[in-house]
N, C-alpha and C positions, 0 to 999 in steps of 0.2 A: 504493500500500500504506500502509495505517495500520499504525507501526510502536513494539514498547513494546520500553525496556531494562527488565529487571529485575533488579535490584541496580545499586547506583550507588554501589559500591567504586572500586579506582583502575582498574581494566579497566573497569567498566559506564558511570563517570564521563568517563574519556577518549575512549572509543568514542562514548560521547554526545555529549560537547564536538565532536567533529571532525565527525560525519555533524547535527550539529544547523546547522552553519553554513551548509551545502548543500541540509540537505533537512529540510521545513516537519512534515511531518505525521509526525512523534518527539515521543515519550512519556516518560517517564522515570519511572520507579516508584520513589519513596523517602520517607524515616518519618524523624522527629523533629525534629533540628537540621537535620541535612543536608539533609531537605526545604524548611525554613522559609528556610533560607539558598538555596538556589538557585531557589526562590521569589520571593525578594526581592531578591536580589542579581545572580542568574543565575551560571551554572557558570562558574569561574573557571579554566580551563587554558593553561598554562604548557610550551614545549618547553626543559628544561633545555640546550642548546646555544646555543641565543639569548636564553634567562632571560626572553622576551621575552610578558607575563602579557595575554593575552586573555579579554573577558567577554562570555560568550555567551548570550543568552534561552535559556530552555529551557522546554518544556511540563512539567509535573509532577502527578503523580498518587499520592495516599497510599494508596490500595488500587483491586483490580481492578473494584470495585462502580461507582466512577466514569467507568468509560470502557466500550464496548460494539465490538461488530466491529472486533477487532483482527486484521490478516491476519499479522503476522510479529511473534514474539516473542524478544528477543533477553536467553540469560539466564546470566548474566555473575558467580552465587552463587557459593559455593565447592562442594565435592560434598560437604559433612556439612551443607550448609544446603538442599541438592537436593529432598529429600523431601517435605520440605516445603511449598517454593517449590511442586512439582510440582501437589500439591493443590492448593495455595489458587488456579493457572491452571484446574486440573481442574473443580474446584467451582462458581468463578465464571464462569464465560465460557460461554453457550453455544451458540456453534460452537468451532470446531478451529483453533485457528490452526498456521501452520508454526511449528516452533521452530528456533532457530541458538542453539548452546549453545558457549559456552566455558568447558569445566574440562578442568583437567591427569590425563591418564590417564583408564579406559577404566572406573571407578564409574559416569559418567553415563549409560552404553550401558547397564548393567541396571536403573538408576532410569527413565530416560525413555521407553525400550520398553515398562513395566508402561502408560504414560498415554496417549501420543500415537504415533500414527502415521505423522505426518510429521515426522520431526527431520535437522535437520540439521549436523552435527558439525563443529566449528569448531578452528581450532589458531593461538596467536596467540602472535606471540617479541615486543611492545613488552612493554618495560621503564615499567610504570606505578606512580604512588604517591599516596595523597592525603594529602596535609599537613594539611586538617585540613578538617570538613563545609563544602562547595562549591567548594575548592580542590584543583586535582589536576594533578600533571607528569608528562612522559612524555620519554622518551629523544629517540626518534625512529620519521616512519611507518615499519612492515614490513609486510610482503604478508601480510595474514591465509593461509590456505585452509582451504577449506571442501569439505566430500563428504559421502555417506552412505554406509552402511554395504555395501546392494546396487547402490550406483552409479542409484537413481531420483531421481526428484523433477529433473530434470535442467531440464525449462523453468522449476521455481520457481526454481531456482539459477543460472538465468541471469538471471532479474527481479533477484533478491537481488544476484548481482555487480552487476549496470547500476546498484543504489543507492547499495549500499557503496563503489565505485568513486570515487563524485563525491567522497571525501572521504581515501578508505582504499584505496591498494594491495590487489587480491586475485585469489585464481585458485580455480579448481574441481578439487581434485583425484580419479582415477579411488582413488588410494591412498593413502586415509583411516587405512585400521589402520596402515600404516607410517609415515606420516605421524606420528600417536599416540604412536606407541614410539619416534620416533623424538626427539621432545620429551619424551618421558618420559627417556628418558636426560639431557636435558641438565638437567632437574627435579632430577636428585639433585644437581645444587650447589645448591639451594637450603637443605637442610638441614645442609650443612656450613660455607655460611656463615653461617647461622644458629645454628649450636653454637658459634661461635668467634665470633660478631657482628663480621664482620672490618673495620669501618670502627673497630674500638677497637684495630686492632695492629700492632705493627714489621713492617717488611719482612723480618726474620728471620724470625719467628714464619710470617710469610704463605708461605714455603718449605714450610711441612709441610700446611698448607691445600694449598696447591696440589698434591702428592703423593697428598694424600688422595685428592683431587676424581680425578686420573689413575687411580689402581687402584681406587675406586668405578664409575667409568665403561669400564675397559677391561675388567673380570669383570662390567658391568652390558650391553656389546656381545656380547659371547658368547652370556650368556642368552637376548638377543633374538634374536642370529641362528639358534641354537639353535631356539628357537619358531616360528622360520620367517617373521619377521617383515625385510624389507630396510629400509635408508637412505634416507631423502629430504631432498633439499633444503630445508633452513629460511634463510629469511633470517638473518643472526645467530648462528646455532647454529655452532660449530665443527665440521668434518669427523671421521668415525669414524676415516678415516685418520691426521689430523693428532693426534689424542687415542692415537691408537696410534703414531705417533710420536713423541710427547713423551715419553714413557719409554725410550726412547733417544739423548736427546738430553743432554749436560750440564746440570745443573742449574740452573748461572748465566742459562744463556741460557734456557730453557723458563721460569723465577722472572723472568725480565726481564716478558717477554712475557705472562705471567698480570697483574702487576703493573699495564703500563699498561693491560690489559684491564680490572682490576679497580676502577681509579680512573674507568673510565665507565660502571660498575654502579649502577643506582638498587639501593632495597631489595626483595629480591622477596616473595613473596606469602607466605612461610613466614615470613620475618624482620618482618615487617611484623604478624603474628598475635602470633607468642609474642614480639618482642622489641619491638616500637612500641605495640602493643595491648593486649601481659599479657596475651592469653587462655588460656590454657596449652591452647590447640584449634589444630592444625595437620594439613595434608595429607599427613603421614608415612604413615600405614597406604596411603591411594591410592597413592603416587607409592613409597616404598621399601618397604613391605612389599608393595604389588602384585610388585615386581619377583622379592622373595622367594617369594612365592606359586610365580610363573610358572617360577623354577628347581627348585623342587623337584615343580613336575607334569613336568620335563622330566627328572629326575633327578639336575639340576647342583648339581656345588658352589659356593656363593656365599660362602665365610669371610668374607671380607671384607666386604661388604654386612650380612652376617647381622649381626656384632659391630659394626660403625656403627650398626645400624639399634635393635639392644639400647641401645645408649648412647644416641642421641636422642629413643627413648620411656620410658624412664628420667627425664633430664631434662628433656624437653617440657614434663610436665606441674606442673614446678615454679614456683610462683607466692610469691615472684619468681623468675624464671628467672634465673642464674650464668651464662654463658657460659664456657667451659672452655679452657683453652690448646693449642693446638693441637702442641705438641710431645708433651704427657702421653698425650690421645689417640694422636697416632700410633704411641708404644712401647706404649698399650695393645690399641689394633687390630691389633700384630703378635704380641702376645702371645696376643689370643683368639684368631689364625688360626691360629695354630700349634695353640693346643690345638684347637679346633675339626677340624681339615684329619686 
């Protein structure tokens, strides 16, 4: 298989660094600096646990026009840059290649069904970041998985595991939507440490994050199970159960336990937009207003979500973004629930 990344952000970049070391005929689609650098220099990735910086060749391509008969394309955008992307494959290529898409939440299912026929849906827990064009860290490997939507395409998805393998933990899941929702939940801590940009604060202060993140996520379980949607195993991800017991556990102990969780967190993909990048463009509307969406086709109340979700499209789009204290918030998230409820 002739295989392209497309985007070569801190996901499409570390995906490429690890499966370019094993396997020859990888592409990598990327524009400006970042191309000219890992052109020149080759992709520079890094696993922050051994700090220990490899340089790896990589093929590179500044648009679709230069490369022909691609069989698998692997696309790694964010979902407000999807659309786009989706065309400029559409327009240029022509045959069909398979797609393997990784974005957060269930946007890419009504972008990429309009285009192609064959896609196949991706769900990824590493913790990735680029430091800066052709430099990029990653926590550590996780088992990707991957499925479609009707459970087809099943001998492409076994070529697909046989590649991704040689480099990357992965499995083929029957239960892709749950799978989905089931990373969408742990997605909403992305936007709450990113309103509190929590590598900037005391251990006090990180007590009410972490409260936050607990009643975001247990009225965010409800919804799902609600919708009919079950739990799957994620590498990484924390149990629905264990998130439903943390709110009955004493404070000190559950604020322990967040804590040293918290100091092995790279920056995720929302803090990385509006608080590394200034873009004041983030995956809020996909990731927590989808979830609001989903409650109220169900009838459910969401206070709590709803009044988070007001306050971080509020200030998302402030350029420069303020990051806000996490105490104020929480007496203000109880105060809209209550009027809200």
């Amino acid at each position: 298989m002739k295989i392209l990344i497309y985007g070569v952000g801190a996901i499409g970049g570390t995906i490429g660094g690890l499966l370019a070391k094993n396997y020859k005929d990888l592409y990598l689609l990327a524009r400006g600096e970042n191309a000219d650098i890992l052109e020149i220099n080759g992709l520079t990735l890094y696993k922050k646990i051994k700090k220990t910086k490899q340089i790896i060749p990589v093929n590179i391509v500044r648009d679709l026009n230069e490369i022909s008969n691609i069989d698998l394309i692997i696309i790694t955008v964010k979902n407000y840059d999807l659309e786009e992307v989706t065309k400029d494959i559409k327009t240029k290529l022509e045959n069909e290649p398979i797609i393997v898409t990784f974005q957060n939440g269930i946007e890419n299912q009504k972008i990429l069904s309009k285009y192609f026929s064959k896609v196949v849906y991706g769900v990824i827990s590493i913790s990735a970041w680029r430091d800066e064009p052709g430099i990029f860290g990653y926590q550590k490997e996780r088992k990707l998985l991957i499925g479609t939507l009707d459970n087809s395409l099943r001998e492409e998805m076994k070529i697909i595991k046989k590649i991704i393998q040689l480099s990357i933990p992965i499995e083929i899941t029957q239960m892709i939507q749950d799978v989905i929702h089931t990373k969408l939940l742990f997605n909403l801590t992305s936007s709450v440490l990113t309103l509190f940009d929590y590598k900037n604060h005391s251990n006090n202060t990180l007590s009410y994050v972490r409260r936050i993140i607990t009643k975001l996520m247990i009225e965010g379980i409800e919804i799902v199970e609600a919708a009919g949607f079950k739990e799957q195993k994620i590498e990484g991800i924390t149990s629905w159960k264990d998130i439903k017991k943390a709110d009955n556990i004493p404070n000190k102990i559950v604020d322990t336990i967040f804590k040293k969780r918290l100091k092995k967190t790279g920056p995720n993909s929302m803090y990385q937009d509006i608080i590394i990048n200034k873009r004041g463009v983030s995956e809020l509307e996909f990731l927590n207003g989808y979830l609001i969406q989903l409650s109220k086709r169900y009838n459910l109340q969401s206070p709590f979500n709803n009044a988070f979700y007001k306050i971080c499209k509020k200030e998302f789009i402030k350029i420069p973004f303020k990051p806000l204290e996490p105490e104020f918030v929480w007496n203000t998230l109880n105060s809209l629930k209550s009027m809200m409820s």
